[in-house]
C-alpha positions as CSV (number, residue, x, y, z in Angstrom):
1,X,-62.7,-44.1,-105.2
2,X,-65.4,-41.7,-105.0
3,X,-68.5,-41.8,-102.3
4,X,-71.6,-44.2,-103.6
5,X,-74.1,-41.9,-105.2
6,X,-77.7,-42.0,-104.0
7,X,-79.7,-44.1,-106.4
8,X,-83.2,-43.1,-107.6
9,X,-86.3,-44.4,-106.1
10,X,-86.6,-47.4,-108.7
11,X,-83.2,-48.2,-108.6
12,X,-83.7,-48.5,-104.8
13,X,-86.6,-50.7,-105.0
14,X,-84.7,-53.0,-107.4
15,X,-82.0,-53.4,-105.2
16,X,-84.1,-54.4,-102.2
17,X,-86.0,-56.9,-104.5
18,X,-82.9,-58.5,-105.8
19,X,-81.5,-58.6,-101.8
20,X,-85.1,-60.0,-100.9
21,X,-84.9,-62.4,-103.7
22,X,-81.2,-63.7,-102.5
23,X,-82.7,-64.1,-98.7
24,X,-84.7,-66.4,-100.3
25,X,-82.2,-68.2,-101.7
26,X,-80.2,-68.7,-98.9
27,X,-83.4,-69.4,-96.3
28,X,-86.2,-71.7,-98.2
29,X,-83.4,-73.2,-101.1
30,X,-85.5,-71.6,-103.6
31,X,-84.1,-70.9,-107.2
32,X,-83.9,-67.3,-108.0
33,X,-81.9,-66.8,-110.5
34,X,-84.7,-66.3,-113.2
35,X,-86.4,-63.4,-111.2
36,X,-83.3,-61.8,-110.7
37,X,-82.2,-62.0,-114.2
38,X,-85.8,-60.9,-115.2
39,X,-85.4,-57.3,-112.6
40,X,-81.6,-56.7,-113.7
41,X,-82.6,-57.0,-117.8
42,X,-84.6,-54.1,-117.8
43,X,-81.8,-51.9,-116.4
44,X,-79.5,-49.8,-119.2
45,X,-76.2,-50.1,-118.3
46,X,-75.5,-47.7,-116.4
47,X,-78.4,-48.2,-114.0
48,X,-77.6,-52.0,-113.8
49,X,-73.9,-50.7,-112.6
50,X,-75.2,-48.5,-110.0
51,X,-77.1,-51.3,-109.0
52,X,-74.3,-53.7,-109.1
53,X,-72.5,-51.5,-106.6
54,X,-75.1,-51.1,-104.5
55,X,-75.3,-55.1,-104.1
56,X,-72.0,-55.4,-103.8
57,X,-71.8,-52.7,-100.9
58,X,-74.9,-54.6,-99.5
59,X,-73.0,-58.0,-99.8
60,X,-70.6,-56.7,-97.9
61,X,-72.5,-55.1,-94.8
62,X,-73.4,-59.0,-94.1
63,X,-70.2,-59.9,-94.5
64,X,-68.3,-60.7,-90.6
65,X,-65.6,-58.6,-89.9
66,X,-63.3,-61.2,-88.8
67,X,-62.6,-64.5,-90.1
68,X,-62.8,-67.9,-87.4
C-alpha cells in the first residue's frame, strides 16, 4: 500500500467538517447524517475516496491500541 497522499485545502476542510460533524454525534446525540451526506455529495469520486481514506485513517487514530 502506498503512503496517503496530501489532500487539497478543500478536501482538508471537508474532512475536519465531516470529523466535527461525527463528534457531534457521538457527544450531544444529534443526527448527522443529512449534513454529512450533503458535504460528501458534492465530491467526484475520486475526491470522495481520498476523503474516505482520510476518515478512515482518522477513525483509526481514535481507535485504543489494545483491547480490555
Amino acid at each position: 500500500m502506498s503512503a496517503p497522499k496530501q489532500l487539497r485545502p478543500d478536501l482538508q476542510e471537508v474532512v475536519a467538517d465531516i470529523l466535527a460533524l461525527k463528534a457531534l454525534k457521538t457527544n450531544e446525540h444529534f443526527v448527522t447524517h443529512k449534513a454529512q451526506r450533503e458535504l460528501l455529495s458534492q465530491l467526484n469520486a475520486a475526491d470522495l475516496a481520498a476523503v474516505a481514506r482520510a476518515l478512515e485513517e482518522a477513525e483509526n487514530r481514535k481507535k485504543p491500541i489494545y483491547n480490555r
